[in-house]
C-alpha positions in Angstrom: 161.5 128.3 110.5 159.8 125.2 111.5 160.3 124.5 115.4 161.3 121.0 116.5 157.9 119.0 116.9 157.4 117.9 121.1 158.2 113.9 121.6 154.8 112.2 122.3 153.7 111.3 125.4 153.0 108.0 125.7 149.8 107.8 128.0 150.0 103.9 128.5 150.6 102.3 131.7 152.3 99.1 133.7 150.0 95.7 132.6 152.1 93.4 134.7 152.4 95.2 138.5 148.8 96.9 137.9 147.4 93.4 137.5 148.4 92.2 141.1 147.0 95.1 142.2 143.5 94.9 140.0 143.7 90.9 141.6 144.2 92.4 145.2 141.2 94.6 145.1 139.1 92.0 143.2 139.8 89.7 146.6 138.9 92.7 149.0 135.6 93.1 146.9 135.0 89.2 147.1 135.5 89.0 150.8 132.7 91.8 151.6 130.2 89.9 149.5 131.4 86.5 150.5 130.8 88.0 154.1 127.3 89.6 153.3 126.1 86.1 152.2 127.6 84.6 155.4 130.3 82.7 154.0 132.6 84.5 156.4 135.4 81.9 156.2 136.2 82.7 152.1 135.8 86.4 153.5 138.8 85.5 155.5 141.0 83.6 153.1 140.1 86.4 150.5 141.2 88.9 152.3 144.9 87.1 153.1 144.8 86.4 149.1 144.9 90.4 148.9 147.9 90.7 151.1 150.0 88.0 149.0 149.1 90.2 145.8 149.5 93.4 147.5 152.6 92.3 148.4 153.7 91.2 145.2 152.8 94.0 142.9 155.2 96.4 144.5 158.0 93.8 144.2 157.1 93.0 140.3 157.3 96.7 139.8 161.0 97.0 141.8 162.1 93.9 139.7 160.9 94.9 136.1 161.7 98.5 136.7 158.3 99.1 136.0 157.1 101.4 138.7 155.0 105.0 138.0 153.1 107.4 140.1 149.7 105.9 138.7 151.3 102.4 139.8 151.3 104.4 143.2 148.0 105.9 143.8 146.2 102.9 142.2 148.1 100.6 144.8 146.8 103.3 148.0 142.9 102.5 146.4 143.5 99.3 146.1 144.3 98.8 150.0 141.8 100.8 150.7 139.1 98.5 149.8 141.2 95.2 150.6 142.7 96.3 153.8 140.3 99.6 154.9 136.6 98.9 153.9 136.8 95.1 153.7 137.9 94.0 156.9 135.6 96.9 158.8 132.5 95.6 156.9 133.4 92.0 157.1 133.7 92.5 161.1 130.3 94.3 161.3 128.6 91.8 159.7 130.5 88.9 161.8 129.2 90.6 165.0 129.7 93.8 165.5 126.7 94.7 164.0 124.8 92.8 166.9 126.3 95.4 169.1 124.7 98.9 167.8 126.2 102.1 167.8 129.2 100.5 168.9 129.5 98.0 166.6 128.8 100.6 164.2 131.7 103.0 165.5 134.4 100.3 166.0 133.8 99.6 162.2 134.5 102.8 161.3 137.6 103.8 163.2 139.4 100.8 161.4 138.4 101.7 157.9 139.0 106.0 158.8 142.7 104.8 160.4 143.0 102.9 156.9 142.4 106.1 154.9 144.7 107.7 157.1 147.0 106.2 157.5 147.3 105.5 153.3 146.7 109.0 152.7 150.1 110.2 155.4 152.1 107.2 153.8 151.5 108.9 150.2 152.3 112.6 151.4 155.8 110.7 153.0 156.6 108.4 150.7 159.5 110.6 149.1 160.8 111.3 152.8 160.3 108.6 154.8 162.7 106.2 156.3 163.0 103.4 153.8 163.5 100.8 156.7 160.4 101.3 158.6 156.5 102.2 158.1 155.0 105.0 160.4 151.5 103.6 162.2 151.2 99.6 161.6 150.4 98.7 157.6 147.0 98.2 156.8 147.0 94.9 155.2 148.9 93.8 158.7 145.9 95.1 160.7 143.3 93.6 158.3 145.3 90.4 159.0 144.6 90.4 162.7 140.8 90.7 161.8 140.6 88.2 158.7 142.9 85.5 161.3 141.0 85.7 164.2 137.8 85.3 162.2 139.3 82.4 159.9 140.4 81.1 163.3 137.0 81.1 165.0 135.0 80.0 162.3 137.4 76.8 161.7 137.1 75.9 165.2 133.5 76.4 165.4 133.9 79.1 168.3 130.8 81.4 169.3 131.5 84.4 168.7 128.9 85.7 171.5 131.6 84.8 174.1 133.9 87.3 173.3 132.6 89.4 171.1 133.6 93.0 172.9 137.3 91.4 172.9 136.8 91.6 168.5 135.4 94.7 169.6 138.2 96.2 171.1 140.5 94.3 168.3 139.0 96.4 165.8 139.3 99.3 167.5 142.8 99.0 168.4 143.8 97.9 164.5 142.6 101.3 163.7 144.1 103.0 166.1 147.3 101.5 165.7 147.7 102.8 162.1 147.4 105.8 162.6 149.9 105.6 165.6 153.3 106.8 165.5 154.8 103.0 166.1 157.9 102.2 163.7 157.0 98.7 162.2 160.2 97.1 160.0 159.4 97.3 156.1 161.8 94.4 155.5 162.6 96.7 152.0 166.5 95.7 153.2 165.5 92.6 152.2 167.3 91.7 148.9 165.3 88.7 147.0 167.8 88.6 144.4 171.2 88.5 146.5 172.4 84.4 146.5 172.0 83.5 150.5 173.3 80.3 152.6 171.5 76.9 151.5 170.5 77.0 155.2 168.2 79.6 154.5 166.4 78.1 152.1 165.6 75.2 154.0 164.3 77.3 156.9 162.3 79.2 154.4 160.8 75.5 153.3 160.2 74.5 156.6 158.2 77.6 158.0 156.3 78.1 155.1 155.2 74.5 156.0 154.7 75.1 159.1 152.5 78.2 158.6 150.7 76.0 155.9 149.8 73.2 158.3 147.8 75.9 160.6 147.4 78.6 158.3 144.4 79.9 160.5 145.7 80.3 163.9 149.5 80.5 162.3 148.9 84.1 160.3 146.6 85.3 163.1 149.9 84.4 165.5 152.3 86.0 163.4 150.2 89.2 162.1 149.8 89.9 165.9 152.8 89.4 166.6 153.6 91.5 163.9 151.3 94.4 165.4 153.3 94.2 169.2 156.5 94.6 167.7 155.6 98.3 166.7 155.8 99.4 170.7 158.8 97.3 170.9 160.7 99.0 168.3 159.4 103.0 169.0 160.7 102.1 172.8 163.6 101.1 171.7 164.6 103.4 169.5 163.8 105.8 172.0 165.8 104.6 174.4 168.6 104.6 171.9 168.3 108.3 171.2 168.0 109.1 174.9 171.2 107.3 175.6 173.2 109.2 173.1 172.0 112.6 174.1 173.9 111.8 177.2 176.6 110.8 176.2 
């Protein structure tokens, strides 16, 4: 008796999300040589060109139903080039590499909290609590660096004068993803709900705003972005400690 033949497997995968995420890492991988021929300004704006696709691809995937585990791990290597290696070799060759050993270590403590922190968001991703990421995203941290760069090099600042404060920056980027801070996701966030016509003027008028300054605007928000993880642990804390007493 003949048995059943198996179904196929089809062995294809996602064009449309993987693209975004091909285009992200592309823009990491242009930003390190843009920096290593000292154009460190396109290193900057390449490396926020990563975060809007980085950002996208996930989304595409939610919105055509077209996410996969491949989708998944391809997405973790693409950050870690955009938003792990990019940004620590960018910064070395800004100034850090003026500074020796310690140049040379603050470099690598953001791209190792990168891998890190990527590598403990895959093992939780099934587990985790939807509305918040553990340890501040990478392509938030990477923001700090690539805005306080774009920021000094469009203003013509030396970067002599402070250059143990982008020391300490790169240091502390690292550090903080690998930190236990809860950082909102905004996953609650539902793009394709109908909202107040309000909204979408306010939408208008900050994207303008942010568009007028984009330099000092995204280095504003993406540290503002970074304090808020503190804000949030402390007060869910305190939340917690209040309702054991009760």
């Amino acid at each position: 008796m003949l048995k059943n033949p198996q179904p196929k497997r089809h062995r294809g995968i996602y064009l449309l999300p993987n693209l975004f995420t091909t285009g992200a890492m592309f823009a990491g991988f242009y930003a390190i040589t843009s920096a290593i021929n000292g154009r460190f300004e396109t290193a900057a704006i390449s490396m926020f060109i990563a975060m809007v696709l980085d950002g996208l691809d996930g989304r595409v995937a939610r919105l055509t139903n077209t996410q996969s585990e491949f989708g998944v791990q391809y997405d973790s290597l693409s950050d870690m080039v955009s938003f792990g290696a990019a940004p620590a070799i960018v910064m070395y060759l800004w100034t850090l590499s003026s500074m020796g050993q310690a140049g040379l270590f603050a470099a690598f403590v953001h791209m190792a909290g990168g891998a890190l922190r990527l590598a403990r968001f895959n093992t939780q991703v099934e587990v985790a609590d939807k509305r918040y990421f553990q340890g501040l995203p990478s392509p938030a941290a990477a923001a700090i660096l690539a805005g306080g760069l774009w920021f000094c090099v469009e203003n013509g600042y030396d970067v002599e004068n402070f250059k143990y404060l982008v020391l300490l920056t790169t240091i502390t980027t690292g550090l903080l993803m690998v930190s236990n801070f809860r950082y909102s996701s905004f996953k609650e966030i539902d793009l394709k709900n109908k909202v107040p016509f309000i909204v979408a003027i306010i939408a208008m008028l900050f994207i303008s705003f942010v568009m007028a300054q984009p330099q000092r605007m995204l280095f504003l928000l993406s540290v503002g972005y970074a304090a808020s993880g503190p804000i949030i642990t402390l007060v869910m804390r305190k939340r917690r400690l209040q309702s054991r007493k009760n």
